[in-house]
C-alpha positions as a Markdown table, in Angstrom:
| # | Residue | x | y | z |
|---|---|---|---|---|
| 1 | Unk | 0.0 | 0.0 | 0.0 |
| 2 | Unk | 1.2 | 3.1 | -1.1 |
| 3 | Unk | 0.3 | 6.5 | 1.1 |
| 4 | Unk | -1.6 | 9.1 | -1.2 |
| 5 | Unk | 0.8 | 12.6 | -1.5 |
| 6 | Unk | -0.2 | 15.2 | 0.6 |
| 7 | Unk | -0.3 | 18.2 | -0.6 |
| 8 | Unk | 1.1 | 22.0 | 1.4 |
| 9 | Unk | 4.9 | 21.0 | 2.2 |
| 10 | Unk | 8.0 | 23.0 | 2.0 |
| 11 | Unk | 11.2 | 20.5 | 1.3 |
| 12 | Unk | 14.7 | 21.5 | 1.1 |
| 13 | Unk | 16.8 | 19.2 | -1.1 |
| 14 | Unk | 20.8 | 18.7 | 0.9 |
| 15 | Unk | 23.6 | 17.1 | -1.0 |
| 16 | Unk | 25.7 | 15.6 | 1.0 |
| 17 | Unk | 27.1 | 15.6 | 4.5 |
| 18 | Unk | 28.3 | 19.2 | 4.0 |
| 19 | Unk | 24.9 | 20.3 | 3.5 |
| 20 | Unk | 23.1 | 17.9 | 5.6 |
| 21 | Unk | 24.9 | 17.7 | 9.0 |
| 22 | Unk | 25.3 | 21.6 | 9.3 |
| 23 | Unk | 21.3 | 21.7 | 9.2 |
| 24 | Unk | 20.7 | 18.2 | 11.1 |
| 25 | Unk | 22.8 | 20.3 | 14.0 |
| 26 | Unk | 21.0 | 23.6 | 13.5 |
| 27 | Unk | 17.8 | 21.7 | 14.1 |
| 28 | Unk | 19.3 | 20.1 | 17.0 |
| 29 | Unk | 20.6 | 22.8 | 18.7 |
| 30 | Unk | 16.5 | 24.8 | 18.4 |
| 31 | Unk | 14.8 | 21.6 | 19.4 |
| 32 | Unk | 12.6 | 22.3 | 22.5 |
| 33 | Unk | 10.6 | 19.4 | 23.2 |
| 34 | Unk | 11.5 | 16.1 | 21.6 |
| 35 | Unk | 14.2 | 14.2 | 19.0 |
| 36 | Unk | 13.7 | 10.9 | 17.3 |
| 37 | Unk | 17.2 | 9.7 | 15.3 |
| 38 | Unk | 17.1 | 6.3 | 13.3 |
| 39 | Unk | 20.1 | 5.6 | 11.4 |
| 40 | Unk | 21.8 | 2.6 | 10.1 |
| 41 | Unk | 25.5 | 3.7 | 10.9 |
| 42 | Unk | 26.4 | 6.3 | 13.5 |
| 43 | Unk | 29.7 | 5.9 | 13.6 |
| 44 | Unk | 32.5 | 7.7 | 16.4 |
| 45 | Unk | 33.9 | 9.8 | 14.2 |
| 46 | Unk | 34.6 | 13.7 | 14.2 |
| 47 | Unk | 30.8 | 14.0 | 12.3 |
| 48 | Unk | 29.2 | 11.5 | 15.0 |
| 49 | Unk | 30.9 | 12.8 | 17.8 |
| 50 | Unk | 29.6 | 16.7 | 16.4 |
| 51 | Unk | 26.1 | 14.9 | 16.5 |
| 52 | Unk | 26.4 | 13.1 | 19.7 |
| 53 | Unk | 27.0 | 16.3 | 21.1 |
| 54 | Unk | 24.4 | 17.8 | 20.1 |
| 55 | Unk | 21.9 | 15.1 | 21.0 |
| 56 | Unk | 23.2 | 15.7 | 24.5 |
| 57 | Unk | 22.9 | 19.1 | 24.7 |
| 58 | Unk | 19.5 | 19.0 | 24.1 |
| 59 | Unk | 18.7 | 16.3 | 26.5 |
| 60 | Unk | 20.8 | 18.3 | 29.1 |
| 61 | Unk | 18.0 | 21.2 | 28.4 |
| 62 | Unk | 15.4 | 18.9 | 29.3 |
| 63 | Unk | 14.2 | 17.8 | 25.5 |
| 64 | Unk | 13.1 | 14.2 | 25.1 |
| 65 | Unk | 16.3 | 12.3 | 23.1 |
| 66 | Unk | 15.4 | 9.0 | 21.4 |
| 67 | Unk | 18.0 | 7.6 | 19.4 |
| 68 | Unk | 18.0 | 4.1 | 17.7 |
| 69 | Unk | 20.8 | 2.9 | 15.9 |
| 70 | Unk | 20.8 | -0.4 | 14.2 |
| 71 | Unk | 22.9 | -3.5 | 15.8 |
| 72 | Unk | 24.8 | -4.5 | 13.0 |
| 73 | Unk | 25.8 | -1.3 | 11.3 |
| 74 | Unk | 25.8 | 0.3 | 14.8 |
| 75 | Unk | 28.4 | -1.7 | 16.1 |
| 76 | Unk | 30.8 | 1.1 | 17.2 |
| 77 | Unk | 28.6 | 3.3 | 18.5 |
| 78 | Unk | 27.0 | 0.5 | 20.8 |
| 79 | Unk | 31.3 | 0.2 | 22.0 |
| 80 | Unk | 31.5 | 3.9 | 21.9 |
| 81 | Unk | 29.2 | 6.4 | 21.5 |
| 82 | Unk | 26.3 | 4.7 | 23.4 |
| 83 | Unk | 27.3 | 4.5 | 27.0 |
| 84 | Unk | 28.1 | 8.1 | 27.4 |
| 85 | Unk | 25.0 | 9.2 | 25.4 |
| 86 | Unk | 23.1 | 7.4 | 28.1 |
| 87 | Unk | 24.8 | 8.7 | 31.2 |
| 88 | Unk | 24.2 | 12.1 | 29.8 |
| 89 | Unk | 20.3 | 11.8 | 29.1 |
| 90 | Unk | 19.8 | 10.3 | 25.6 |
| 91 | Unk | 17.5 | 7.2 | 25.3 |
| 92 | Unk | 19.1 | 4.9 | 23.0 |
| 93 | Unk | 17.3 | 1.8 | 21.4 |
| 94 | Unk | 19.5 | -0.8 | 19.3 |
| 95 | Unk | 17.6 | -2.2 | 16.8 |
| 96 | Unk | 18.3 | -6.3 | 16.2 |
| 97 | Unk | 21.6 | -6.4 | 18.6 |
| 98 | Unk | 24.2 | -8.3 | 16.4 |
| 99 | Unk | 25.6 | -10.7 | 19.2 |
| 100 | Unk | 26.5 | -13.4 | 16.5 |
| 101 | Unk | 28.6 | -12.0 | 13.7 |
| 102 | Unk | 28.6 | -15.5 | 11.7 |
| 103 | Unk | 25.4 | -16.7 | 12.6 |
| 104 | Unk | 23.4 | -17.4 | 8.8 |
| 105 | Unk | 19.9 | -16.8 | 10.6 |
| 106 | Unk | 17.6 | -15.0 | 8.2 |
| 107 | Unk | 16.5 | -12.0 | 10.7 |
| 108 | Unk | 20.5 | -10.8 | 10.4 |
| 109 | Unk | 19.5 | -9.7 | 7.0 |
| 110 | Unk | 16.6 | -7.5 | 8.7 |
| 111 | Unk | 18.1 | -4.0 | 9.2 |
| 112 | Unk | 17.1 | -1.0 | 10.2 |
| 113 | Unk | 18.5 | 0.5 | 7.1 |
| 114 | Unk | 16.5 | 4.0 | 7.1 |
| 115 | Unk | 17.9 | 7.5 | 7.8 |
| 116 | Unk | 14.9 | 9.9 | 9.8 |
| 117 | Unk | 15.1 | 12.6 | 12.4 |
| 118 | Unk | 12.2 | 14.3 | 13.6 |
| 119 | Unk | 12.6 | 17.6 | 15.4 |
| 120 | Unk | 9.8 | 18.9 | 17.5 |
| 121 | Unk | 7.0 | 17.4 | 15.4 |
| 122 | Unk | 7.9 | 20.2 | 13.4 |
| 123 | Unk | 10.7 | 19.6 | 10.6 |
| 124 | Unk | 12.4 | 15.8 | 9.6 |
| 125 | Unk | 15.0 | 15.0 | 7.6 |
| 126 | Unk | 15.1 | 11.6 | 5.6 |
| 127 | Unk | 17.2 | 10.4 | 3.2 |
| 128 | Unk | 20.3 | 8.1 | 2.7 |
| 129 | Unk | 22.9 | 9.6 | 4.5 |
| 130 | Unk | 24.2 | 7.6 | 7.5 |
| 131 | Unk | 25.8 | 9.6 | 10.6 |
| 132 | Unk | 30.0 | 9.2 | 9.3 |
| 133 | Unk | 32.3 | 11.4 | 8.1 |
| 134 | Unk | 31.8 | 12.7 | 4.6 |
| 135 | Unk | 35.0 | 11.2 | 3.3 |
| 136 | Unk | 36.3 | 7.9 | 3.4 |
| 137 | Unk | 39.4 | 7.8 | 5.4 |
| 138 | Unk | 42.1 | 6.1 | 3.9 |
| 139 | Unk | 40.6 | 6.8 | 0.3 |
| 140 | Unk | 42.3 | 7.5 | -2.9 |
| 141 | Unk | 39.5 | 9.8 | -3.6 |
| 142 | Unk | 39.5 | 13.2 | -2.4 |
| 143 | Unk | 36.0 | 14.0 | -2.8 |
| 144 | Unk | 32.4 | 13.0 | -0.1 |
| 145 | Unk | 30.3 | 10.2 | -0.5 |
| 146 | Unk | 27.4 | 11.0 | -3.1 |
| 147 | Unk | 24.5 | 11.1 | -1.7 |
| 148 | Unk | 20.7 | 12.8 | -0.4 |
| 149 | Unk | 18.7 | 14.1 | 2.0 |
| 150 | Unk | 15.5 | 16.0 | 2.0 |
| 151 | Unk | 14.3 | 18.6 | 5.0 |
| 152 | Unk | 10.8 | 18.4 | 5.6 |
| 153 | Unk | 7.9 | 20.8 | 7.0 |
| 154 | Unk | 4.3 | 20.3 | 6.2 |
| 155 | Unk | 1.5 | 18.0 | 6.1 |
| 156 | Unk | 3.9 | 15.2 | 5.3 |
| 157 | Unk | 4.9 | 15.1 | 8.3 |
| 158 | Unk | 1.6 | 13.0 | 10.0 |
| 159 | Unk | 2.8 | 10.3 | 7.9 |
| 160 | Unk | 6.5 | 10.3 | 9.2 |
| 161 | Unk | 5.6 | 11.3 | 13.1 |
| 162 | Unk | 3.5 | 8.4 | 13.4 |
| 163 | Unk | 6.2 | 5.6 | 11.8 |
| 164 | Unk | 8.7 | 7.1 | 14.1 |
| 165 | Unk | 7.0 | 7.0 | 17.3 |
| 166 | Unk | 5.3 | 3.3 | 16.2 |
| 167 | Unk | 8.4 | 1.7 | 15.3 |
| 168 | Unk | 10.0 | 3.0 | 18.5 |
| 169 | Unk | 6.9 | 1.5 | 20.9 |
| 170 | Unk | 7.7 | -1.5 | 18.7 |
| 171 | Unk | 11.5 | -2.0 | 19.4 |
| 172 | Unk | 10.8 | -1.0 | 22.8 |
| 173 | Unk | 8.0 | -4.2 | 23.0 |
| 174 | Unk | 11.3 | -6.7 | 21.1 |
| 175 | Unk | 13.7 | -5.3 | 23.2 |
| 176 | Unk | 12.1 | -5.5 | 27.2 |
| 177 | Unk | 8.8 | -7.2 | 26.9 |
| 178 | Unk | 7.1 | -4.2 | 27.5 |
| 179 | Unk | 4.4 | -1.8 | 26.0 |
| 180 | Unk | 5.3 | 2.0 | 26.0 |
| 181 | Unk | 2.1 | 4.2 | 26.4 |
| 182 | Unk | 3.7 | 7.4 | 26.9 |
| 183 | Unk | 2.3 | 9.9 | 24.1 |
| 184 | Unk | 3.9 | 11.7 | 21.6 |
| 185 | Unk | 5.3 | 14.9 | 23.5 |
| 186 | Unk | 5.5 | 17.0 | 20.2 |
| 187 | Unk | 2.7 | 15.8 | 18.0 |
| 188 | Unk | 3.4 | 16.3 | 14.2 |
| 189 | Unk | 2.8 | 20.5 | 13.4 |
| 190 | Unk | 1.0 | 19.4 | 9.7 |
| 191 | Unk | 0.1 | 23.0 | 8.5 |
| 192 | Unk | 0.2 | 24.2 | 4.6 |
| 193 | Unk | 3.5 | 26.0 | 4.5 |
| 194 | Unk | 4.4 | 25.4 | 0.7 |
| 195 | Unk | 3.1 | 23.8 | -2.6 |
| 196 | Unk | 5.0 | 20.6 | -2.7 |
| 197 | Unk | 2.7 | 17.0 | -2.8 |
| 198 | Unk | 4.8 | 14.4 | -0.7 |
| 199 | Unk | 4.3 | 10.7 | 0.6 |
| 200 | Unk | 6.5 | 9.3 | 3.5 |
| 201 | Unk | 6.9 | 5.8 | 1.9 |
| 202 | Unk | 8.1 | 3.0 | 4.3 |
| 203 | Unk | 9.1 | -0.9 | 3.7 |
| 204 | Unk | 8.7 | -3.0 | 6.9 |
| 205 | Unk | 7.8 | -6.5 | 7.6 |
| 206 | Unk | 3.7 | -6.1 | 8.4 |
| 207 | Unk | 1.6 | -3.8 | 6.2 |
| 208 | Unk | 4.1 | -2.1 | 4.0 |
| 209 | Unk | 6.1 | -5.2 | 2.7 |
| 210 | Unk | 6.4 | -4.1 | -0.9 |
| 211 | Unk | 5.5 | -0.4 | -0.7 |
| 212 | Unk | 8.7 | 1.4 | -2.1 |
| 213 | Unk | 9.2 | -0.8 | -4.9 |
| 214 | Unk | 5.4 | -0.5 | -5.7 |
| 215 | Unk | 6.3 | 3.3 | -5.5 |
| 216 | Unk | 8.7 | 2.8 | -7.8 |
| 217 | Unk | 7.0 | 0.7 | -10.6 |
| 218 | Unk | 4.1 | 3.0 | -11.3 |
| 219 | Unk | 6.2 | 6.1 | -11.5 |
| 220 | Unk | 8.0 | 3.6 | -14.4 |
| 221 | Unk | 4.9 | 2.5 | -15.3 |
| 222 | Unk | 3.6 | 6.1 | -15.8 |
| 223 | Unk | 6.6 | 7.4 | -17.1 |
| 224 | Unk | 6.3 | 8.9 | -20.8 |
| 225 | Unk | 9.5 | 10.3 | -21.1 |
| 226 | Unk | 12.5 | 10.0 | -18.9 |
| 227 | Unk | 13.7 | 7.9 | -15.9 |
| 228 | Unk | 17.2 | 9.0 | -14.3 |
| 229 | Unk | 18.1 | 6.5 | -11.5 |
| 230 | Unk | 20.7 | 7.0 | -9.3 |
| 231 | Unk | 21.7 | 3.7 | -6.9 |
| 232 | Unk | 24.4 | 2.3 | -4.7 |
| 233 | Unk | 23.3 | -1.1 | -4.8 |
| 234 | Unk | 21.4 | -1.8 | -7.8 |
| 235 | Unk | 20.0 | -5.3 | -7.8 |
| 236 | Unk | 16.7 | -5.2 | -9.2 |
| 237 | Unk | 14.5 | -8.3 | -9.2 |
| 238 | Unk | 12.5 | -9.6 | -12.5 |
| 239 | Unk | 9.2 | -6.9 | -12.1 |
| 240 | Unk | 11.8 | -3.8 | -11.8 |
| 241 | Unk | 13.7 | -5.2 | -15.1 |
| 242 | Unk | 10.8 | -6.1 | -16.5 |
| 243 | Unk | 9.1 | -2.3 | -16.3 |
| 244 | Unk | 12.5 | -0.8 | -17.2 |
| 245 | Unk | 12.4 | -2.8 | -20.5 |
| 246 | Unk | 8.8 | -1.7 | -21.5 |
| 247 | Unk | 9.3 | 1.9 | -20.5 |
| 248 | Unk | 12.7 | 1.5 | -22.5 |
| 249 | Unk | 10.5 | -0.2 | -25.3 |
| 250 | Unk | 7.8 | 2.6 | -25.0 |
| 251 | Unk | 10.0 | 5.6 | -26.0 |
| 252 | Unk | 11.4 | 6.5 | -22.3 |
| 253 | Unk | 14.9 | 7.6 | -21.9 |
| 254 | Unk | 16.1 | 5.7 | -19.4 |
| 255 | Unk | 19.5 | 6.3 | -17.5 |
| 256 | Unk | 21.3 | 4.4 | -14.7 |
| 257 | Unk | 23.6 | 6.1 | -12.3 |
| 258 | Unk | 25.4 | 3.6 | -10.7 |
| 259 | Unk | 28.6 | 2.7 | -8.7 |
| 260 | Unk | 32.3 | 2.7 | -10.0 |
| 261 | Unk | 34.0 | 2.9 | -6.8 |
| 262 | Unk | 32.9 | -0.3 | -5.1 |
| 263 | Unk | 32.3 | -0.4 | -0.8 |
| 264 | Unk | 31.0 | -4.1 | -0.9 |
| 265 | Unk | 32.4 | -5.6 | -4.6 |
| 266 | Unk | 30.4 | -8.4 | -4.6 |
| 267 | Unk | 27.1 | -6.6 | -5.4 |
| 268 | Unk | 28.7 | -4.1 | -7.6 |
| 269 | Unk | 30.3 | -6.9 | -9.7 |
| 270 | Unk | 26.9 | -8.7 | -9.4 |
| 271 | Unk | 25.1 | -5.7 | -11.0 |
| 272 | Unk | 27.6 | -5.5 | -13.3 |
| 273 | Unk | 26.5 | -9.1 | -14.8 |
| 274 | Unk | 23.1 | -7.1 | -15.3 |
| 275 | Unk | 24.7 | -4.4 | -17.5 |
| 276 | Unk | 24.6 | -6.0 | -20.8 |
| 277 | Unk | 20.8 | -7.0 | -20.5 |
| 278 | Unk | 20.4 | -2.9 | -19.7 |
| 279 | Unk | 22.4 | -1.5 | -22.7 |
| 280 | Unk | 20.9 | -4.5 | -25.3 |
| 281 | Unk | 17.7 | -2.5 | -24.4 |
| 282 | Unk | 18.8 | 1.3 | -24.7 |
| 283 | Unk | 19.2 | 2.1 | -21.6 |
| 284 | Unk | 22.5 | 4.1 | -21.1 |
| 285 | Unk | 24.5 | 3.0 | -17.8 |
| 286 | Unk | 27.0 | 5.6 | -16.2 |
| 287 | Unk | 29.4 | 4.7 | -13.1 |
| 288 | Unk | 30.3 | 7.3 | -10.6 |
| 289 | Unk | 34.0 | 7.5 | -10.0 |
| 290 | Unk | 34.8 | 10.6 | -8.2 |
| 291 | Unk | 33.7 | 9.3 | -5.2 |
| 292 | Unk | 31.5 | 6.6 | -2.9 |
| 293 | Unk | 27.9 | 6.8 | -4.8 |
| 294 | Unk | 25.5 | 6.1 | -2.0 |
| 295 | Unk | 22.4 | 8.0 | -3.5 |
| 296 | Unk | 19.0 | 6.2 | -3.4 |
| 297 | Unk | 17.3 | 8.5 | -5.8 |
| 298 | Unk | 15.3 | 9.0 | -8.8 |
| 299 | Unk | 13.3 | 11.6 | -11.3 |
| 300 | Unk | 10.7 | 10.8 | -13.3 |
| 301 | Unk | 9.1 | 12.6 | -16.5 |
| 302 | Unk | 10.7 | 15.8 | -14.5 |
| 303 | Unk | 7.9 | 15.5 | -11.7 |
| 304 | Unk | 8.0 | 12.5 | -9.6 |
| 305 | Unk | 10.6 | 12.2 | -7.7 |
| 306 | Unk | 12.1 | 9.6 | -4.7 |
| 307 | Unk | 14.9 | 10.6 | -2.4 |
| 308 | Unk | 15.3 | 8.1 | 0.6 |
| 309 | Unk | 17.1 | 5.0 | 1.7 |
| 310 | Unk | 16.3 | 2.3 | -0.2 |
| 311 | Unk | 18.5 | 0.4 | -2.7 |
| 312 | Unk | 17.1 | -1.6 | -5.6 |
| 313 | Unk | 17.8 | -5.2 | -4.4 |
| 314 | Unk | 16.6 | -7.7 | -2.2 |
| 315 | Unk | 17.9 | -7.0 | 0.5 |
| 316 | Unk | 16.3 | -3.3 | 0.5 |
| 317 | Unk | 13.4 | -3.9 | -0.9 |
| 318 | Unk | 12.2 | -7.1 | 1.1 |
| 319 | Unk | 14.3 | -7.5 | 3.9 |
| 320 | Unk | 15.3 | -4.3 | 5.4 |
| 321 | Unk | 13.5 | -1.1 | 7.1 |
| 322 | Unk | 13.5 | 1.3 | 4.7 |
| 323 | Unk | 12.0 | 5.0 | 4.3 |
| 324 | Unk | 11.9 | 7.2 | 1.2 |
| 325 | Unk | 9.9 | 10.4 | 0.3 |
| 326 | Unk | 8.0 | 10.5 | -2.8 |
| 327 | Unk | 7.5 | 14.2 | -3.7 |
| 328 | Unk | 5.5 | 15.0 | -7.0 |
| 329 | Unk | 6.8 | 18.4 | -7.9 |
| 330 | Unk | 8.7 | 20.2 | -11.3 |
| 331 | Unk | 10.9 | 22.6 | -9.6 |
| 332 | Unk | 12.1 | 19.8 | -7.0 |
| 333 | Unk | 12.3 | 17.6 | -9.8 |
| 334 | Unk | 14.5 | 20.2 | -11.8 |
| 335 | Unk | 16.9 | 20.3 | -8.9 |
| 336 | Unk | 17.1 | 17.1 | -8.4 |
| 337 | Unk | 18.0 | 16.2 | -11.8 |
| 338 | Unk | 20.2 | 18.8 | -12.6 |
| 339 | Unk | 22.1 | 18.0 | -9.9 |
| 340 | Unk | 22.3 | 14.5 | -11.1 |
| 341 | Unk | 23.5 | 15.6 | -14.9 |
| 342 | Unk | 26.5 | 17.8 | -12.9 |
| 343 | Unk | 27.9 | 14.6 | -11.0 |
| 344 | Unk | 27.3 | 12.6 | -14.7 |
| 345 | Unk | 29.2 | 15.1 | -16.4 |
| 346 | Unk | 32.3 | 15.8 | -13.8 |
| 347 | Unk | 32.3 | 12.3 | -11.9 |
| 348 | Unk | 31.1 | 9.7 | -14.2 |
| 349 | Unk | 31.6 | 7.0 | -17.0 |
| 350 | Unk | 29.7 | 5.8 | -19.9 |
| 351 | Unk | 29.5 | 2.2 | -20.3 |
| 352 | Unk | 28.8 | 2.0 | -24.1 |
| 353 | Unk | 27.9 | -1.6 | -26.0 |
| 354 | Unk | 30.7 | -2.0 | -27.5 |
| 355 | Unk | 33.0 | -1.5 | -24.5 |
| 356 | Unk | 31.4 | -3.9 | -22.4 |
| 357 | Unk | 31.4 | -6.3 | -25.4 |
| 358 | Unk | 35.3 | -5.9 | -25.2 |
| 359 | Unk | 35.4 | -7.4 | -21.5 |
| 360 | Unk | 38.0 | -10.2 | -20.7 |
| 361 | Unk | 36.7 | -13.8 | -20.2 |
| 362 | Unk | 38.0 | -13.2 | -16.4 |
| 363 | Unk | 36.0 | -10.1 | -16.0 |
| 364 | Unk | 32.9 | -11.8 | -17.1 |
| 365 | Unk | 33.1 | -15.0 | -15.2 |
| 366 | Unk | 33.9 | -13.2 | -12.0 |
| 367 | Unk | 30.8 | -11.1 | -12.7 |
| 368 | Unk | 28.7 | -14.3 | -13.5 |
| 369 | Unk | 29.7 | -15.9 | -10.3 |
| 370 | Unk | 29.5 | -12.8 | -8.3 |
| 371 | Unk | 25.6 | -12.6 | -9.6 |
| 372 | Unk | 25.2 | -16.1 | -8.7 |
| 373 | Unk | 26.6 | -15.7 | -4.9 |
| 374 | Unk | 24.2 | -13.3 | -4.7 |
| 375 | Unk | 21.3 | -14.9 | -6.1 |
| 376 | Unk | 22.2 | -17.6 | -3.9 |
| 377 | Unk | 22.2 | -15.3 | -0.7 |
| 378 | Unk | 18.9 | -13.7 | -1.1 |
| 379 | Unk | 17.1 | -17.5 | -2.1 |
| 380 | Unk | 18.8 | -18.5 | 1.3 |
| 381 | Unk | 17.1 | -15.4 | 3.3 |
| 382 | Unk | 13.9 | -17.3 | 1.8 |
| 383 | Unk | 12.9 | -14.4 | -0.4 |
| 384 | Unk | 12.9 | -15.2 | -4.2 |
| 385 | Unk | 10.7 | -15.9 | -7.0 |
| 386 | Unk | 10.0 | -13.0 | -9.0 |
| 387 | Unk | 11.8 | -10.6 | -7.0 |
């Protein structure tokens, strides 16, 4: 089930760390009344450290701080961060403790793999930017991870307030046997205060199983005349492939923004086996080099638009918590995808026909097998079929 767009919001689009965590603190630093974090990663770095700090402060003032950070990509804050964050006021909820690092059980593939802080009822941010430095230490690369967030004020945020405060009664029920009645302290402020139309789009286990990538297949299925897809981890199953090749068959310009510096190889060389079944069909691949492309975004027909968490695999899609915003507006939509054509034309690579026809038998087994290691992995996690 996909949430209808409300109409009335006012959204800011941040590139970045350097444009998001400057505002994330801002908004810290005025809250009044009450914070909800959730974050896959919130690592003890200079930029988590800057953010811890700030989450104390404004428990210190008497604001209600709820943090929850996932178990497996939280591991170093739970070492860290954590203790000190709860000696000084923060309440901190771990979502799916990873006390078994090579256990195969199929809930270790259930993350918490969405990025949302509320302030005050009053403003959110979502998007897929995790609480770590913007650059890769050690890198070759001297330029940030690539990737989005979105501000949000408006009616939207009803939608958002409520998944927030029920998947924190929830982890609290998992975690200590125990329902939380306490109310929201800052209910969600939804007035008109702009012109934007905007969904808060979750995936979770229960009623929204399938409700991103249902997002995302009618915008395709709508889509007249141009998709622009930018993904870290771009897996799709057979019903995303399947309404890329009859948009690409329709007339719809169709291109792929994808990964060229790899984080987890595997996957990227896994997509990779997917490229020549993209480019038979006319759609036109790029790879981002300059940096770390972590972007989970997309413009379609220069008015729908998706900025959020979710990759297109499996493992996004079916297994992990997820939260995008869908926002159906042109001048968003121009943003967005003008920013997306700059980091084409000053960080990326065409992958033409012919060159990937010119691949060595090496590179193209070790793609073949990478796809089928992963295929493998996501039939193990019980999810297959036509996904």
């Amino acid at each position: 089930m996909i949430p209808s767009p409300l109409p009335g919001n006012a959204l800011t689009l941040l590139e970045n760390g350097e444009q998001y965590f400057p505002a994330l603190r801002a908004a810290i630093d005025g809250a009044e009344r009450e914070i909800f974090l959730q974050t896959y990663i919130f690592e003890p770095d200079e930029t988590g450290r800057s953010v811890a700090d700030a989450l104390e402060r404004a428990a210190a003032r008497g604001v209600e701080v709820r943090v929850m950070v996932d178990g497996f990509g939280g591991r170093s804050f739970v070492a860290q961060l954590m203790p000190r964050m709860i000696e000084r006021g923060v309440q901190v909820l771990i979502y799916r403790r990873e006390l078994r690092p090579l256990s195969l059980r199929r809930h270790r593939l259930r993350r918490l793999h969405r990025k949302v802080v509320v302030i005050d009822g009053r403003e959110a941010f979502v998007g897929g930017i995790n609480i770590i430095d913007d650059y890769e230490h050690g890198a070759a690369v001297p330029h940030p991870r690539f990737d989005y967030a979105v501000q949000v004020r408006g009616p939207v945020l009803e939608q958002i307030v409520a998944s927030v405060h029920r998947l924190w009664r929830l982890v609290v029920w998992a975690s200590f046997r125990r329902r939380q009645h306490a109310p929201l302290i800052a209910p969600a402020q939804t007035a008109v205060v702009g012109d934007i139309r905007a969904a808060f789009v979750v995936r979770d286990n229960l009623r929204f199983r399938h409700a991103i990538e249902d997002a995302y297949l009618s915008a395709i299925g709508r889509a007249r005349h141009e998709i622009v897809i930018a993904n870290a981890y771009f897996f799709p199953g057979r019903r995303f492939r399947q309404a890329l090749t009859d948009a690409a068959a329709r007339g719809v310009r169709i291109t792929l923004l994808l990964q060229g510096v790899a984080d987890h190889p595997m996957q990227r060389y896994a997509t990779r086996a997917l490229y020549s079944y993209f480019l038979a069909r006319g759609i036109r691949l790029f790879e981002y080099h300059r940096s770390h492309l972590h972007a989970k975004v997309a413009v379609v027909d220069g008015y729908w638009t998706t900025v959020g968490s979710s990759n297109i695999d499996a493992f996004s899609l079916l297994l992990a918590r997820e939260a995008n915003v869908v926002i159906e507006d042109s001048a968003f939509a121009r943003q967005l995808r003008d920013s997306l054509e700059r980091a084409i034309c000053s960080g990326a690579t065409e992958l033409r026909p012919a060159d990937w026809q010119r691949l060595s038998l090496l590179q193209r087994a070790l793609n073949w097998v990478s796809y089928q290691l992963v295929r493998l992995a996501i039939g193990l996690a019980g999810y297959g079929g036509k996904h």
